[in-house]
Phi, psi and omega in degrees: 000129201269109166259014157270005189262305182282350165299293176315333184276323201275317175294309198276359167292292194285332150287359160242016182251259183340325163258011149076029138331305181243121173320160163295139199018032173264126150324137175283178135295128156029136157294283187339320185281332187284285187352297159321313182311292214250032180003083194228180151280166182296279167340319215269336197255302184291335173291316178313292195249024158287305193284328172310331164263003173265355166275021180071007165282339259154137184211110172304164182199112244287158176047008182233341188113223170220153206235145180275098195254000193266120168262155175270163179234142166275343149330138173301168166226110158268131144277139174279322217266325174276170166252115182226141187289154153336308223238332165293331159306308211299306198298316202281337171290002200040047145245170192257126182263132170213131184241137189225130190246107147349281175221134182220149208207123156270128242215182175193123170295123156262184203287316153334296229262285207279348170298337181286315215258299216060054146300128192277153167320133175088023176281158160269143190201141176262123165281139185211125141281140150214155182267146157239138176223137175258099188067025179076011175269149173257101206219351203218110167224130186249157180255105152291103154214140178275149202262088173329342184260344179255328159289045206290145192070028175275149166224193180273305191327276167334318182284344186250009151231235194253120173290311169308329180295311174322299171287327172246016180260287144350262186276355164074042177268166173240100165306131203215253200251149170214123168278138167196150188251110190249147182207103173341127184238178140294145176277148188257181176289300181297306155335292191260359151324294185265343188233141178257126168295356227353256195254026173250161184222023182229176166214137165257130247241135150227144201247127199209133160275133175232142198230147175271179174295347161280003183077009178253161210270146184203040206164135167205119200228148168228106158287086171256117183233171195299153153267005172265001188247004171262135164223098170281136191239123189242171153254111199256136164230152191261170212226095205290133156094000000 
């Protein structure tokens, strides 16, 4: 199955879910009615509204059709459940993104580093600050670091427009899997170096492993953002018995 095709069915589906084309719990049309829209197969359509439904737009409902479950929020939305770069949330929220590298650094794990990362000691490794801003808001300050023998060739040019874009458009790496713990903090001293608090004094903090299709770790990231201008979103289904 040629995936610009359910891909392209799946993006104007999903921007017209979004742009409230299709109501917050209105039915979508029919597969027989898409199918006809987007002169597709039958497969084609159900891949197209499988993945809306694991991003949480959309919800089948056996004999009944598929239902529109998605609301807009004025909050940015990051997903947890998914993996996504800094500058693909900027697209699906419509903001404008800019990233500025702090700091970018070639590094050796020490006994510290790898209990915080879980890089083993004596690894190469690239350390990176970078600020994110949103709409010229400063809003984001991330902690990086990367497994030098699989980023190979990073530089700061590359960290201040998309690292991902960079691995797998570039090195043809494949993002597989990311653990992550998200947790309220203290604001540090560099937090407000960079980020304006106004009255707040915590940030919400996601701490994250990212893993490639070997299963090896090639990434260790601390995301901190204001909280009040952040929303995280996930999709859950419980699971019987």
């Amino acid at each position: 199955m040629p995936k610009a095709k359910y891909d392209y069915i799946y993006r104007d589906l999903k921007e017209k879910i979004e742009t409230e084309y299709y109501t917050y719990q209105e039915l979508l049309p029919s597969e027989h009615a898409l199918i006809t829209e987007y002169d597709c197969s039958r497969n084609t359509v159900r891949r197209a509204l499988a993945e809306l439904t694991a991003d949480g737009y959309v919800q089948p409902m056996h004999g009944k059709g598929v239902r529109n479950i998605f609301q807009p929020i004025e909050q940015t939305s990051f997903t947890v459940g998914g993996i996504e770069s800094f500058k693909e949330s900027a697209i699906r929220n419509h903001q404008q993104a800019f990233t500025k590298v702090l700091q970018f650094a070639e590094i050796t794990a020490d006994e510290k580093i790898e209990k915080k990362t879980g890089f083993k000691k004596g690894t190469e490794l690239y350390y990176l600050q970078r600020l994110h801003s949103l709409d010229g808001k400063p809003l984001i300050l991330n902690h990086n670091y990367f497994l030098k023998e699989l980023v190979k060739g990073l530089t700061p040019e590359i960290a201040s427009h998309s690292i991902y874009d960079y691995l797998e458009g570039e090195l043809g790496m494949t993002i597989t899997t990311s653990k992550r713990t998200l947790t309220v903090e203290h604001v540090t001293q560099i937090d407000e170096k960079y980020i304006d608090m106004k009255d707040y004094n915590c940030m919400a903090v996601i701490t994250s492993q990212t893993f490639n299709d070997d299963g090896v770790q090639f990434e260790f990231t601390q995301s901190r953002h204001r909280p009040d201008y952040f929303r995280f979103q996930d999709v859950a289904t419980r699971r019987k018995g």
